[in-house]
N, C-alpha and C positions, 0 to 999 in steps of 0.2 A: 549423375552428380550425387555426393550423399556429404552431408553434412556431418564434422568429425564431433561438434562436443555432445557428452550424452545427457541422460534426460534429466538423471541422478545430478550432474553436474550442473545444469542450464535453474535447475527445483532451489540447493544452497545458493546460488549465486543469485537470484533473482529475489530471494526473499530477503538475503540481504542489502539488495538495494536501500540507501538510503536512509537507514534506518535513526531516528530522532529527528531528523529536518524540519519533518512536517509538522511536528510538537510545537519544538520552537517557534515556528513561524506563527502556526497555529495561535499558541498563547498568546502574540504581538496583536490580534486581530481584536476590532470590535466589534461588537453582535450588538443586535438590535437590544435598547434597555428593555429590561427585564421587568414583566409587568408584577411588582413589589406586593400588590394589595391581593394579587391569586397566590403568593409563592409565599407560604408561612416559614418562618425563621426554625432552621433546628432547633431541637432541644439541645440542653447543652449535654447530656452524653453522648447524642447524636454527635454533634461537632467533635466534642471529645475521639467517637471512636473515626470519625472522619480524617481526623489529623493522623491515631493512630495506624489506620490500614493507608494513608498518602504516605508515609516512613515505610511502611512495610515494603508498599511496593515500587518503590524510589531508592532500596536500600536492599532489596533482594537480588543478587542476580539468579537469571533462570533455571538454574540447576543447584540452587539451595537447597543445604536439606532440612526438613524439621519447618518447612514454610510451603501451605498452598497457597502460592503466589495465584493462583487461577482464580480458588476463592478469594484472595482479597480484590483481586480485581474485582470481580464482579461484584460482590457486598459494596465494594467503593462503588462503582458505577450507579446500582441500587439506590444509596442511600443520598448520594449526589441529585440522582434524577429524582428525588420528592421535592427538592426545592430551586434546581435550576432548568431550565428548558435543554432541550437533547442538543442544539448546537453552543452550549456554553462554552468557552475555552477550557474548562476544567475537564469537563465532561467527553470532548473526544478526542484529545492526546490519551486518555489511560481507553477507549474502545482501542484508538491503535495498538497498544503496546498490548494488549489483552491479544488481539487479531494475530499479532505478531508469538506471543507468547502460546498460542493455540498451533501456529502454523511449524515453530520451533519445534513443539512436540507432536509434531504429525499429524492432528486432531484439524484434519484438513478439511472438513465440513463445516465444522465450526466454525474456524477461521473463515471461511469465502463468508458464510451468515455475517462476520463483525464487520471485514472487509466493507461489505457490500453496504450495512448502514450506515458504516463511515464515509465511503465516497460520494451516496446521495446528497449528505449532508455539508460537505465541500463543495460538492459542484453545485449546490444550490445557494452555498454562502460564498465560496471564494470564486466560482467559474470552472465551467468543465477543463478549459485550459492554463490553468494554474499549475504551475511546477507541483508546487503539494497535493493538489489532487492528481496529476500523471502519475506521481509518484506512488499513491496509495492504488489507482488502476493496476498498476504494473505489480504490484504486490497482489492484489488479486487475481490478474493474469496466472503469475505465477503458483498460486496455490491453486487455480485450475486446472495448470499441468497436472504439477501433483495428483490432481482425485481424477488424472487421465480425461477430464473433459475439454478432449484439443479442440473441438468447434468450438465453443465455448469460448475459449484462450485466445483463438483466433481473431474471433469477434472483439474482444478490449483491444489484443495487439492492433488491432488496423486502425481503431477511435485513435489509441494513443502513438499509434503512427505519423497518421491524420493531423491530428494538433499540433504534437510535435514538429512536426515538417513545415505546419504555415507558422510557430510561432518561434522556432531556435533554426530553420533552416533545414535545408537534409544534409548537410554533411556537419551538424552540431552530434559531437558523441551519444549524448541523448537519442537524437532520432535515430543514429547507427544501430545503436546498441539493440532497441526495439526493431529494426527492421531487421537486425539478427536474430531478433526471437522468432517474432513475425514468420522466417524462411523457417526456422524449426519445427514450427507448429504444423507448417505445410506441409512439409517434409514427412513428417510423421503421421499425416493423415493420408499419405499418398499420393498429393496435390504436388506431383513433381515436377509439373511444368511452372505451377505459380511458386515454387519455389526456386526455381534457377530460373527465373526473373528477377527475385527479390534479390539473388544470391551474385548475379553478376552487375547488377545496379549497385551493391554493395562495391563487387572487385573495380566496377567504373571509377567510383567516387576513390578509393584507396590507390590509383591508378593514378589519377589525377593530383592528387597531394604528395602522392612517389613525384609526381613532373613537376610538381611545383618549389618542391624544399629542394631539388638538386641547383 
């Protein structure tokens, strides 16, 4: 059995899963208050330039020219994190889109680094099984391929299998979609038995929804 999509293919399609969901949702949340009497107020060119690099990087897309979008992320994050705590709303929609804008440009270490402090911090504020966190897993996952660390890759696919499956069902496109990654990762590690397991559990469930809509 050999599974047809490649790795090139499985690398764009995965990163772009989903991409602003977890922002928005993110910004809807509330975090613990913020203890006011440790967290001194910007300066006001502080704020000043805070406002300017959020336009920068709300208003750039990724392939700007004449704009390091990298650095303004990261200066915004900086100058963010002297006066709000690391799970603020403000503070991990732009790690994402930094994570995202690392992974865009290949700089595939990097990105797992942002990844990685963005989903501890979800799973520890919104729940390991949280759409927005799966979502930001699977983004990791994916930038794992990328730096070809399939064990690695393997190891999130199966958490976010896992979840997925007790909490959207296994035949919710969510869980599909991951257990097709899931069989990829096998696959390419040589695990070709545990992949034509994953692979015809897959052709089961698509077998059964072929009998069901006729």
């Amino acid at each position: 059995m050999q599974l047809t999509l490649s790795r090139t293919l499985l690398i764009h399609a995965l990163i772009l899963i989903g991409v602003g969901g977890a922002i928005v949702a993110y910004r809807q949340m509330q975090v613990k208050p913020l203890q006011i009497e440790e967290m001194p107020e910007p300066k006001p060119e502080e704020m000043a330039e805070i406002v300017r690099l959020s336009k920068v990087v709300s208003m750039s897309p990724y392939g700007s020219q004449g704009v390091d979008l990298e650095k303004a992320f990261r200066d915004l994050i900086a100058l963010e994190e002297r006066y709000l705590v690391p799970e603020h709303p403000e503070i991990v929609p732009y790690r994402q889109e930094l994570a995202f804008l690392l992974s865009y440009r290949g700089k595939y270490e990097e990105a797992e680094t942002e990844y990685r402090v963005v989903l501890k911090i979800l799973q520890r504020v919104m729940g390991a099984d949280a759409a927005d966190t799966l979502e930001c897993q699977t983004r990791l996952a994916s930038v794992l391929v990328a730096e070809e660390k399939y064990a690695a890759a393997e190891q999130e696919y199966r958490q976010i299998y896992t979840l997925r499956e007790l909490a959207l069902g296994p035949e919710h496109p969510d869980t599909l979609s991951t257990q097709r990654s899931l069989a990829w990762v096998l696959q390419t590690q040589g695990k070709y038995a545990e992949a034509e397991r994953e692979e015809q559990a897959l052709q089961n469930i698509q077998r059964r929804g072929s009998g069901a809509s006729r």
